[in-house]
Backbone bond lengths (Angstrom), bond angles and torsions (degrees), N, CA, C in turn:
res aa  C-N    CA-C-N  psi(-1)  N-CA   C-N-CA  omega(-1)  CA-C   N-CA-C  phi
1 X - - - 1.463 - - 1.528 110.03 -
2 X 1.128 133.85 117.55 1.633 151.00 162.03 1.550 99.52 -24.89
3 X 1.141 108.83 126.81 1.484 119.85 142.12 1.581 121.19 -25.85
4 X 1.099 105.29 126.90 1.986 107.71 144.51 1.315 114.23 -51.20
5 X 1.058 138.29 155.35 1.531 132.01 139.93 1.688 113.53 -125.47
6 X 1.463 82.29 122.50 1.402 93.45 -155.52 1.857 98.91 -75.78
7 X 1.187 141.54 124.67 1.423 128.66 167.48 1.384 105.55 -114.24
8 X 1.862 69.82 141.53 1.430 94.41 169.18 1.721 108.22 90.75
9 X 1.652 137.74 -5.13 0.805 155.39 172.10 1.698 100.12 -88.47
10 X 1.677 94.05 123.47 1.794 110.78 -169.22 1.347 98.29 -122.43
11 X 1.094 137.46 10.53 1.678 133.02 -173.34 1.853 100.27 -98.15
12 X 0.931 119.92 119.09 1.769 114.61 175.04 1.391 108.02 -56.72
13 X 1.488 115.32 -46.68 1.367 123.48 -167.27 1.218 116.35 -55.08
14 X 1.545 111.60 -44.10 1.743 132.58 -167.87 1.606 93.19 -82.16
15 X 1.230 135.83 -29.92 1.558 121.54 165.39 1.347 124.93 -86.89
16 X 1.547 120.39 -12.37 1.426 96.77 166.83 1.624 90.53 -95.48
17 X 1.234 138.01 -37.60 1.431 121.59 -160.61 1.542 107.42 -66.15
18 X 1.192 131.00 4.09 1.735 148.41 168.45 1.225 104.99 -93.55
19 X 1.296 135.14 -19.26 1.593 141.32 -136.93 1.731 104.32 -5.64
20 X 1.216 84.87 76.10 1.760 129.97 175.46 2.116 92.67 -84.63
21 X 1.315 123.65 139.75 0.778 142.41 149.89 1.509 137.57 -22.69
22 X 1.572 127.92 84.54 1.391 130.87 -116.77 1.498 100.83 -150.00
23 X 1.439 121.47 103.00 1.678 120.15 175.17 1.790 96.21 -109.95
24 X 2.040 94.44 116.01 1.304 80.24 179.24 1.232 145.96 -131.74
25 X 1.407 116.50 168.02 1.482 140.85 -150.23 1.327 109.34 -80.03
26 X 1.392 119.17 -25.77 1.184 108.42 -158.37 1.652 138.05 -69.43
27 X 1.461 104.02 18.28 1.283 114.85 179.79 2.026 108.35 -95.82
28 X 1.149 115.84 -4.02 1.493 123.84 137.98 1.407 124.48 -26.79
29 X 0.910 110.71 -75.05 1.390 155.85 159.82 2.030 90.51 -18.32
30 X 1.286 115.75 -81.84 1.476 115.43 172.74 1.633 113.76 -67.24
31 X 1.448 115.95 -38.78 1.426 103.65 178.83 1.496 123.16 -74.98
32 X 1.401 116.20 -8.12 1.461 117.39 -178.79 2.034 101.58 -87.45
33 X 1.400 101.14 -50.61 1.526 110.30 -163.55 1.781 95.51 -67.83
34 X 1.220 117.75 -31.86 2.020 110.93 177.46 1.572 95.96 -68.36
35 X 1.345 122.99 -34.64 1.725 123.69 -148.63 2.143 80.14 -56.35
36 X 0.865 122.82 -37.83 1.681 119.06 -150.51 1.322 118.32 81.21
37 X 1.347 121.08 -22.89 1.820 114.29 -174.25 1.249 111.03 -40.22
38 X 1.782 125.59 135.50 0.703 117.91 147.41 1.480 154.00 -52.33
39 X 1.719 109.50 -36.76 1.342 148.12 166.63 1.329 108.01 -121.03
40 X 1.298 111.36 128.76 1.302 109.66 149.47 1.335 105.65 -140.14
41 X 2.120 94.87 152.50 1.623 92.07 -171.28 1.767 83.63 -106.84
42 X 1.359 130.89 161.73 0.906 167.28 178.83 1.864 120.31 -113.96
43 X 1.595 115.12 104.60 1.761 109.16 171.17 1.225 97.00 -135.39
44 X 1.072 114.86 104.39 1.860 126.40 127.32 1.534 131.30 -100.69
45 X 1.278 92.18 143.32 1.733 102.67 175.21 1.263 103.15 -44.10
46 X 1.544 122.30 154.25 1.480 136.07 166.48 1.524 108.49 -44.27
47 X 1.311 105.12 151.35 1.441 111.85 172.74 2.171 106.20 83.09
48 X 0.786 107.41 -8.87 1.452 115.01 175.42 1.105 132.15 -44.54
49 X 1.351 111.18 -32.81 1.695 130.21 -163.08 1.164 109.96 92.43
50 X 1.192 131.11 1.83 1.586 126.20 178.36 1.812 103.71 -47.00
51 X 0.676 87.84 -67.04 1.941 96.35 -165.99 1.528 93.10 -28.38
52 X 1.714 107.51 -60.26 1.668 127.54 -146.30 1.693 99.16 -59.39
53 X 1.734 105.57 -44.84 1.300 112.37 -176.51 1.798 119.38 -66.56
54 X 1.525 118.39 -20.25 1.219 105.41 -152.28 1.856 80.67 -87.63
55 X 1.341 102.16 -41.24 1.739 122.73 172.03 1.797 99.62 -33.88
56 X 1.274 120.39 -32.81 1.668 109.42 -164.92 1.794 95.06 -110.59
57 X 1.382 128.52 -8.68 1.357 117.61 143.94 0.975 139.74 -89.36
58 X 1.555 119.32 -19.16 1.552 108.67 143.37 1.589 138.29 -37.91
59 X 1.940 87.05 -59.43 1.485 90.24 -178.28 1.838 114.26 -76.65
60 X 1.517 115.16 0.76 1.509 91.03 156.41 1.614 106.91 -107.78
61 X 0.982 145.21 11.59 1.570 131.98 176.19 1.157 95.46 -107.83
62 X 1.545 145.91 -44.64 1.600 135.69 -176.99 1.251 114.32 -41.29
63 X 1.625 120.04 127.53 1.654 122.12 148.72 1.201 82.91 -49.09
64 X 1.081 129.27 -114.05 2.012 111.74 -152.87 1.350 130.57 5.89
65 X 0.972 119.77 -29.04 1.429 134.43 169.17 1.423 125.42 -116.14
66 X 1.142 117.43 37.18 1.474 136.93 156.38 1.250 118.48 -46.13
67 X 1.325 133.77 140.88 1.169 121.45 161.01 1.618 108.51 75.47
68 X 1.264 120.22 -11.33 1.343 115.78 175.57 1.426 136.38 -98.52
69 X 1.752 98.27 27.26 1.586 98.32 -178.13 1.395 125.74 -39.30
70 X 1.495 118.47 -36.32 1.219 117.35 -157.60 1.604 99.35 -72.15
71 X 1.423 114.52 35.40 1.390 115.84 163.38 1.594 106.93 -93.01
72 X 1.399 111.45 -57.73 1.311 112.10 150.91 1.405 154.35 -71.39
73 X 1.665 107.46 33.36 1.488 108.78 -158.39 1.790 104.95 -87.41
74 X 0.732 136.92 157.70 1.442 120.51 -166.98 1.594 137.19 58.23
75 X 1.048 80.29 33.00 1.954 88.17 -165.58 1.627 93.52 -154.24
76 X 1.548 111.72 136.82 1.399 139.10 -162.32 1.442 110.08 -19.93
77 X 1.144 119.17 -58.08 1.354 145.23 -155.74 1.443 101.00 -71.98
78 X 1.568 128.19 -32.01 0.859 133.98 -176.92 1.754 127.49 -80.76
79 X 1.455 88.58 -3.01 1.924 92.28 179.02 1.414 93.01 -99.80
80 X 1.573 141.43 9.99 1.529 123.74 175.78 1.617 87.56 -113.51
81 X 1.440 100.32 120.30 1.577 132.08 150.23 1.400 115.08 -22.45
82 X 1.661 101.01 -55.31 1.474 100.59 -164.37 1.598 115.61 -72.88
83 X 1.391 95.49 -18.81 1.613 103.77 -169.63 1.317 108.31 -74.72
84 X 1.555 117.08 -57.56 1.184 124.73 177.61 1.358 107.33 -41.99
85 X 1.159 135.74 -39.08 1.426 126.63 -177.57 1.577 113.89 -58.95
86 X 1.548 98.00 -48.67 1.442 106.01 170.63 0.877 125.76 -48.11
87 X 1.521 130.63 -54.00 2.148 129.87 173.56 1.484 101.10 -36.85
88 X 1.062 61.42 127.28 2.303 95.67 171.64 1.589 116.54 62.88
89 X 1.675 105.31 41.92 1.457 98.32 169.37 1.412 121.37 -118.67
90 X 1.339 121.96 -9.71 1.682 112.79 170.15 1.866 111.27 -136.39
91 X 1.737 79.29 149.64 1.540 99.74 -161.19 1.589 107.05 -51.34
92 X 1.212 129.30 148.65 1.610 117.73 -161.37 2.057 94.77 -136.96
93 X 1.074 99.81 121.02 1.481 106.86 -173.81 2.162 96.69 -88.83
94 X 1.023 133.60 76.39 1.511 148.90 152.74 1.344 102.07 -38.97
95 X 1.310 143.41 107.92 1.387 137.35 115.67 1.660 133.00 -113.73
96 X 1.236 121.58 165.26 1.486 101.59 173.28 1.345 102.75 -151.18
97 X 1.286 120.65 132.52 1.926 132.64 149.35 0.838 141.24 -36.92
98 X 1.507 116.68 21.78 1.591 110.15 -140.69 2.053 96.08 -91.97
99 X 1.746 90.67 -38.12 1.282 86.87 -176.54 1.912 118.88 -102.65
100 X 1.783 105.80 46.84 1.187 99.85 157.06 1.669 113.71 -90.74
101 X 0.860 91.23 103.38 1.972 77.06 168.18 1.462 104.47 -129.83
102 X 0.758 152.95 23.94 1.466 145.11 167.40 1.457 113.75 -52.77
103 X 1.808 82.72 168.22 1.710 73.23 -161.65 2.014 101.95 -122.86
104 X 1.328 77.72 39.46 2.023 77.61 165.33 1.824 100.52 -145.95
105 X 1.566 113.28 155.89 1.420 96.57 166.69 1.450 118.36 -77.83
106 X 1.482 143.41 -0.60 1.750 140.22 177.76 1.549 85.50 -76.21
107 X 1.515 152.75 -42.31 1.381 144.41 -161.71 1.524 99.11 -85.61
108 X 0.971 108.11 -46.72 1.734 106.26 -174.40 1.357 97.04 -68.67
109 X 1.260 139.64 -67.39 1.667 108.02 -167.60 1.281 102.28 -57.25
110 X 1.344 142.08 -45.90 1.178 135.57 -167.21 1.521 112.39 -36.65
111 X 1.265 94.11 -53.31 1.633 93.92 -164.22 2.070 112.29 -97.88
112 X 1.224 89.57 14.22 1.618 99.08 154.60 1.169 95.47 -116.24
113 X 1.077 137.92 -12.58 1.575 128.15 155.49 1.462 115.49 -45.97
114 X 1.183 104.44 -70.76 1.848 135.89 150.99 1.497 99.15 3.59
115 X 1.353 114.52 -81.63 1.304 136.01 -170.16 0.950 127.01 -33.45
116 X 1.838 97.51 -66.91 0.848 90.14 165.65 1.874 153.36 -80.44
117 X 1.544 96.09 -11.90 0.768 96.50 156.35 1.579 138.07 -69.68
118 X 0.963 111.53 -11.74 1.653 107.41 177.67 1.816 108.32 -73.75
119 X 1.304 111.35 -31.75 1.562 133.93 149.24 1.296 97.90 -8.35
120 X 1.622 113.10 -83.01 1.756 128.99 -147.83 1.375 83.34 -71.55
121 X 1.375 133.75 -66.89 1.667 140.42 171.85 1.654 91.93 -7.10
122 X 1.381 125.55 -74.25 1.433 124.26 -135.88 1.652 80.79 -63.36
123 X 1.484 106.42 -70.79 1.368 131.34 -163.76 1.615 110.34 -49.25
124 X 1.410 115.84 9.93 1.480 109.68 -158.18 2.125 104.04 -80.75
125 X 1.242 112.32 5.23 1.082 123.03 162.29 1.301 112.27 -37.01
126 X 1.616 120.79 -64.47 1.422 147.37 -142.63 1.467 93.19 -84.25
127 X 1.804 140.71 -0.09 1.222 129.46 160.11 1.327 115.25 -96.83
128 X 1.528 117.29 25.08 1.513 121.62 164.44 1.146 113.50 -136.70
129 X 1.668 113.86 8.25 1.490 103.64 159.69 1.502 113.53 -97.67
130 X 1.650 114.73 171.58 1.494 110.76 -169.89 1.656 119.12 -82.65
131 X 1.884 98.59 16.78 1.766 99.77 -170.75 1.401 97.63 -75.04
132 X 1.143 110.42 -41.07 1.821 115.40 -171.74 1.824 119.93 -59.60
133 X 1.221 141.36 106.43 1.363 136.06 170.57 1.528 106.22 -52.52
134 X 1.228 123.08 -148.49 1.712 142.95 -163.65 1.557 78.41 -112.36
135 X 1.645 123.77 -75.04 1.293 104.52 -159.29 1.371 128.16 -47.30
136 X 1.867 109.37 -33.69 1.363 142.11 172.81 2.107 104.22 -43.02
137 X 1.127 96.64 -39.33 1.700 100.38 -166.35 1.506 109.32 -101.32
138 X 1.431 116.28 -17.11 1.598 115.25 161.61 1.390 120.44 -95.21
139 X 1.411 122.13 3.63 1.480 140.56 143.83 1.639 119.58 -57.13
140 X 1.597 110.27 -49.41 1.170 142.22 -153.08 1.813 86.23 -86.93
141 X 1.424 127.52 -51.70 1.299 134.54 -160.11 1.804 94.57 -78.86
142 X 1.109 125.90 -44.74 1.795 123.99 -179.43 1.224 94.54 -71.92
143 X 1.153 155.14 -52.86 1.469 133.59 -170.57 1.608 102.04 -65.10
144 X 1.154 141.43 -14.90 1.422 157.92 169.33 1.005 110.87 -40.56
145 X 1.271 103.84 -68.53 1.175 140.59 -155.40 1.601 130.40 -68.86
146 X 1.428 162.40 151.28 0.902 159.31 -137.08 1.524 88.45 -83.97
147 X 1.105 101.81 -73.52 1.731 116.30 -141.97 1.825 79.05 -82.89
148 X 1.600 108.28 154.13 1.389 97.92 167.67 1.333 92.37 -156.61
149 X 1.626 109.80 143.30 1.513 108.39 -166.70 1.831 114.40 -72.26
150 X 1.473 141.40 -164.01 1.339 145.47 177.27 1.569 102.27 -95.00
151 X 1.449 110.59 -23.60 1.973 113.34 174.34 1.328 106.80 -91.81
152 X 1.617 122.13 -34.21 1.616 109.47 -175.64 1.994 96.24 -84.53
153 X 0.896 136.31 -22.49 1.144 127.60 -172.68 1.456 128.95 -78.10
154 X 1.942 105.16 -36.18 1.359 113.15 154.13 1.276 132.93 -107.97
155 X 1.494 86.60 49.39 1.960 110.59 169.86 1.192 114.11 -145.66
156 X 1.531 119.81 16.94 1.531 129.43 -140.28 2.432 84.31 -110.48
157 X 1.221 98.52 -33.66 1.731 101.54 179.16 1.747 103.06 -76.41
158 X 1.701 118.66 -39.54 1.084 113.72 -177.06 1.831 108.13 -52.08
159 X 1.958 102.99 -59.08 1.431 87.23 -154.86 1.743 104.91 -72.35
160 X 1.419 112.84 -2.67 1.370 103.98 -165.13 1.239 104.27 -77.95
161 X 1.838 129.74 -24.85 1.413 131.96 151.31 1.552 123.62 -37.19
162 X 1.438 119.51 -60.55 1.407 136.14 139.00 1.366 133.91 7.54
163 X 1.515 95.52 -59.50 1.498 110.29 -162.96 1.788 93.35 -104.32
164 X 1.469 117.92 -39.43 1.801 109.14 152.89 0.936 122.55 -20.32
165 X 1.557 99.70 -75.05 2.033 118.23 -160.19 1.442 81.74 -61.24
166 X 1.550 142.97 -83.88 1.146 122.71 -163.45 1.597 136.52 -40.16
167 X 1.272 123.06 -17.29 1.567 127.18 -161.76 1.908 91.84 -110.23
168 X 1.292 110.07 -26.70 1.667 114.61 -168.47 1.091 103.67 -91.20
169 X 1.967 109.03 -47.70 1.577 100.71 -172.85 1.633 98.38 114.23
170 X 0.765 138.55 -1.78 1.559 140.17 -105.90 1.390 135.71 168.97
171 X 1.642 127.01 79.45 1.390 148.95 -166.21 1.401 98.26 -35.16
172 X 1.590 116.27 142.54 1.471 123.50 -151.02 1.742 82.71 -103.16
173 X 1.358 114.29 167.80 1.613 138.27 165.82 1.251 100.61 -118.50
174 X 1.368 124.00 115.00 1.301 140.40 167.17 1.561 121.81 -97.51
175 X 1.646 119.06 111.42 1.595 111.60 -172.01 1.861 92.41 -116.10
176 X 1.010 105.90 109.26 1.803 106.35 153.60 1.387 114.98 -110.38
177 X 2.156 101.10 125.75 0.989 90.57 -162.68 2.171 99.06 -105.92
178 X 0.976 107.23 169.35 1.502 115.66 167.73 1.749 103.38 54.87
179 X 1.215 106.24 58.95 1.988 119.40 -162.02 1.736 88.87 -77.69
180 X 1.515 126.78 -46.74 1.048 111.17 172.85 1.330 141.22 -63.17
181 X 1.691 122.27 -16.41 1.425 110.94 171.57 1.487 121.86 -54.08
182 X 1.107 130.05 -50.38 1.579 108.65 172.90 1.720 117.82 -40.76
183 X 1.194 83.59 -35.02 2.126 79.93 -152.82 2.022 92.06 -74.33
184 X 1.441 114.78 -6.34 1.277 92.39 -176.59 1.799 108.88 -105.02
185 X 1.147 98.67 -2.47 1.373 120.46 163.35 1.608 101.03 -67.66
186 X 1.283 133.76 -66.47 1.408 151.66 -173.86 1.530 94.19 -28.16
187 X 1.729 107.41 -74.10 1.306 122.47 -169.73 1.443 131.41 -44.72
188 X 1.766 106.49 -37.53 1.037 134.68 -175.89 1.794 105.62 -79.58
189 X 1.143 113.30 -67.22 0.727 102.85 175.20 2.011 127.64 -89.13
190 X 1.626 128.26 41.89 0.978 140.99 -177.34 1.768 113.62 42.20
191 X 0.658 115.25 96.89 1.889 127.36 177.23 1.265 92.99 165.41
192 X 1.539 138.70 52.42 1.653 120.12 161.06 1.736 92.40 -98.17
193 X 1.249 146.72 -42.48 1.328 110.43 146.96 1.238 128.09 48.31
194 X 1.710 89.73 -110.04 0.943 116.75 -167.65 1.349 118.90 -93.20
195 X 1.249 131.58 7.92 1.351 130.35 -178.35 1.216 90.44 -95.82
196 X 1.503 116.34 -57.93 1.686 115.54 -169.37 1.669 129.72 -45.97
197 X 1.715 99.33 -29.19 1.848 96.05 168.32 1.749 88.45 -82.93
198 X 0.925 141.61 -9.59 1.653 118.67 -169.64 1.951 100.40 -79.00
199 X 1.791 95.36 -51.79 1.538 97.28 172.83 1.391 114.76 -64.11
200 X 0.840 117.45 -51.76 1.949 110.45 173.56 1.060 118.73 -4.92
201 X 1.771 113.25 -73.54 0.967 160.37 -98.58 2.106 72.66 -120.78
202 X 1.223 105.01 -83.61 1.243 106.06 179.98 1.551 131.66 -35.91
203 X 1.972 96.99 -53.40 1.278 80.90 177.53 1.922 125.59 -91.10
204 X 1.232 106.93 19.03 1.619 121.98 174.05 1.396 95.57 -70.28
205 X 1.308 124.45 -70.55 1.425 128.33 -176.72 1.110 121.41 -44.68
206 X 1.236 122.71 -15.11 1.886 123.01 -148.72 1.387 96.93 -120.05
207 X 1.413 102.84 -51.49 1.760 97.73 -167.15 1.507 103.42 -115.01
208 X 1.647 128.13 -16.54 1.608 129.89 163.17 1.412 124.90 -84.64
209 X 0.714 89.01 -33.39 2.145 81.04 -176.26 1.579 92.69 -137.02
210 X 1.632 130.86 57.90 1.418 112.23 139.92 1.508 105.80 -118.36
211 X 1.349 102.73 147.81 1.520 128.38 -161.27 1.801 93.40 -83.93
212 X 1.458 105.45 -26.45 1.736 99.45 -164.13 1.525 106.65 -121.14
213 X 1.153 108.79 39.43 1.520 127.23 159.69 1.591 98.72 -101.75
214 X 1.274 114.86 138.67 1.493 138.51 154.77 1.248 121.05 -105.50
215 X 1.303 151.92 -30.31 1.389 155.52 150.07 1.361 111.20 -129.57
216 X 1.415 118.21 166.40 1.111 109.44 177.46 1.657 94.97 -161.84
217 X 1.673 138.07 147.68 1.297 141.99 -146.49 1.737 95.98 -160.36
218 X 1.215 110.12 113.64 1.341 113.91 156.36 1.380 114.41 -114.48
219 X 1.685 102.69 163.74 1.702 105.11 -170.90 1.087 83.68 -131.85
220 X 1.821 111.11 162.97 1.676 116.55 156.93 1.527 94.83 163.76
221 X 1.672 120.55 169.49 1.311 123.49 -144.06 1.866 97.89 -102.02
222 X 1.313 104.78 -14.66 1.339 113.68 172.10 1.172 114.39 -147.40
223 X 1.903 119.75 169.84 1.318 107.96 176.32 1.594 96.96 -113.10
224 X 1.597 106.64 136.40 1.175 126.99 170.90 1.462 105.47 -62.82
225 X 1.653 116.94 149.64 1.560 98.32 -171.12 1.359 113.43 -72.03
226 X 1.487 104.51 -165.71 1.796 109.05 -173.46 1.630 84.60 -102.59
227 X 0.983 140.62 -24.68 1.664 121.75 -172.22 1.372 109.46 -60.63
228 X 1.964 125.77 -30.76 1.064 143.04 -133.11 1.704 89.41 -112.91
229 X 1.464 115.68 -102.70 1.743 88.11 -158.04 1.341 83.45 -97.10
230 X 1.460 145.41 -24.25 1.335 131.33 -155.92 1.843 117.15 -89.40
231 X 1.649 115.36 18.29 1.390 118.99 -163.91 1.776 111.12 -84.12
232 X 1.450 112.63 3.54 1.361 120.28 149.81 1.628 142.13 -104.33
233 X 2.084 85.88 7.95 1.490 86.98 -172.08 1.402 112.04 -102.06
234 X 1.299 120.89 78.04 1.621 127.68 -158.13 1.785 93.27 -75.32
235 X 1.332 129.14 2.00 1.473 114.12 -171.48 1.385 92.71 -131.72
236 X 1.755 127.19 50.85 1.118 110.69 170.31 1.955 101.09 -126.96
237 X 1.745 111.03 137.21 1.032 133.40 -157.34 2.137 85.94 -98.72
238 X 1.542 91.50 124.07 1.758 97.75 -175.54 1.318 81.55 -127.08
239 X 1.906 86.10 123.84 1.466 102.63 173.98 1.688 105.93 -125.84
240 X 1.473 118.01 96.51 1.367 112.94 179.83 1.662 117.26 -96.41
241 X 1.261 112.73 -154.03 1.468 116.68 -155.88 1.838 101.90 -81.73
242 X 1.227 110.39 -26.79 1.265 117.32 161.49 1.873 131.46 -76.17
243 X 0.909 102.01 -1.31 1.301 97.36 179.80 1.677 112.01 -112.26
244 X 1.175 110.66 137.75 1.532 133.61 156.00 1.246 118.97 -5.79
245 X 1.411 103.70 -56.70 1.913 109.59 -173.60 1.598 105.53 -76.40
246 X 1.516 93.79 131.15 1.489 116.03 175.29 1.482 105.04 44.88
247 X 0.847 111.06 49.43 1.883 128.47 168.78 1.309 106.51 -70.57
248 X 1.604 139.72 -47.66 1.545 132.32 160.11 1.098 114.55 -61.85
249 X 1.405 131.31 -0.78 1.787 113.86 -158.89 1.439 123.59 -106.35
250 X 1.440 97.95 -8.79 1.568 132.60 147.70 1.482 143.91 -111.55
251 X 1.390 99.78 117.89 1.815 110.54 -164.68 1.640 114.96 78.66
252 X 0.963 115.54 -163.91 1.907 108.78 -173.22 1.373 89.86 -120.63
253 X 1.354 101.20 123.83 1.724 118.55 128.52 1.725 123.16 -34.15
254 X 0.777 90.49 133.61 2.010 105.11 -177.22 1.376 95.27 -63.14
255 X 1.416 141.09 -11.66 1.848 122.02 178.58 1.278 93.46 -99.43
256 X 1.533 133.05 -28.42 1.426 143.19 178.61 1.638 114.79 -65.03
257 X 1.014 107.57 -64.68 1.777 111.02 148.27 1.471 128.42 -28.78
258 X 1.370 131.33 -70.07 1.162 153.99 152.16 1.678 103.15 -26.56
259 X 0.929 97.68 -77.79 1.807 113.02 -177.70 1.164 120.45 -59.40
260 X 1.417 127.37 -26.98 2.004 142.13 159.72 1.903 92.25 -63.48
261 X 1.163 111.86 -78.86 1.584 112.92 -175.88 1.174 107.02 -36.40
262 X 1.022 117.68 -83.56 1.993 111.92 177.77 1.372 112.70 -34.47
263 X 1.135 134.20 -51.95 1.605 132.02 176.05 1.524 109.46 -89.22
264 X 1.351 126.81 24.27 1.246 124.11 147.67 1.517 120.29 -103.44
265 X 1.419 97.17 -36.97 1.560 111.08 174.63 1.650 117.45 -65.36
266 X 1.379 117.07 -29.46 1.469 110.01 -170.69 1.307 93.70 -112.53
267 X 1.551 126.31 12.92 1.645 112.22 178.60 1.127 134.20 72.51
268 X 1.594 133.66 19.37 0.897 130.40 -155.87 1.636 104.30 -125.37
């Protein structure tokens, strides 16, 4: 019997736990974590799988997802030993841009303000364990908080890495996915300006000078230039639609195509 195909569904978990219709990726997964990059930025056109993929390295690198191989049981990733050991051992900082689009810059930080705050929300565990000091928890209370300053906000991913490695033990994996929709909002609608020292500013802290990041993965449909927010990120690996690296691991290959149709058509 044929697959479902589930559209429009971006969660990895919610498509194999549907056993929803699935060509798979998961050998990404080993070719990104051997590559060593520290950063890598990631551009494909919409519709790519970007979302789906960053969604299926979360759910195997998150403690949150401990214990949950049988997400990957039968699928590539799952015949290397070493990997399997790896699912569900470091804390994984997940956010994505997808839904800044506004069309002034006071709404756009706001609502990457937003973000991040819902962040400290998830994580709000970590103000009742003993890793956090006093200064640690009145850091923790302004990102909380309504109003949030332009220094606590693009330092707000650094210390929340920080306060990971301390409670886990254990250098955080940071995936932001779709980092460019604001900034093409910015352009379009005139205020990139001023968004661009706000992102700078953000992503210097997050993915350039934190000590308690261990990987870090951005997605988005283009790369914003390096003069613009990325002119301090001398350790970031740009992998676009032209290049070699991980060239299958987004959208289908023409034998992958071919080979879904035939095993959709005869049901098998």
């Amino acid at each position: 019997m044929a697959k479902t195909v589930g559209i429009g569904i971006q969660s990895f978990g919610e498509i194999i736990e549907g056993n929803y219709f699935y060509i798979d990726k998961t050998s990404f997964i080993k070719e990104w974590w051997e590559s060593g990059d520290s950063v890598t930025l990631i551009t494909r056109p919409r519709r790519f799988g970007k979302t789906l993929n960053m969604s299926m390295l979360e759910q195997f690198f998150s403690v949150e997802y401990k214990d949950r191989g049988e997400l990957f049981e039968g699928l590539s990733i799952w015949k290397e030993e070493k990997y399997r050991e790896l699912q569900g051992t470091y804390p994984v900082i997940y956010l994505s841009f997808a839904r800044v689009k506004e069309s002034g810059y006071i709404e756009t930080r706001e609502k990457i303000c937003q973000i991040l705050r819902n962040l400290y929300i998830k994580y709000s565990f970590l103000k009742e364990s003993d890793v956090l000091i006093e200064a640690d928890k009145a850091f923790f209370d302004r990102i909380l908080a309504m109003e949030i300053s332009d220094s606590d906000a693009t330092s707000a991913l650094y210390q929340l890495s920080d306060y990971l490695q301390r409670y886990y033990g254990k250098k955080v994996i940071i995936l932001l996915d779709e980092y460019d929709t604001p900034m093409q909002e910015a352009y379009v609608q005139g205020f990139w300006d001023e968004l661009v020292a706000f992102t700078r500013s953000l992503f210097n802290s997050t993915f350039k000078t934190n000590p308690y990041m261990a990987r870090g993965i951005m997605t988005g449909i283009t790369r914003v230039s390096k003069e613009s927010i990325f002119s301090d990120l001398n350790n970031l690996e740009v992998v676009t639609t032209t290049s070699d690296k991980y060239e299958t691991s987004f959208g289908f290959t023409q034998e992958e195509a071919f080979t879904a149709l035939t095993v959709q058509k005869m049901g098998i």
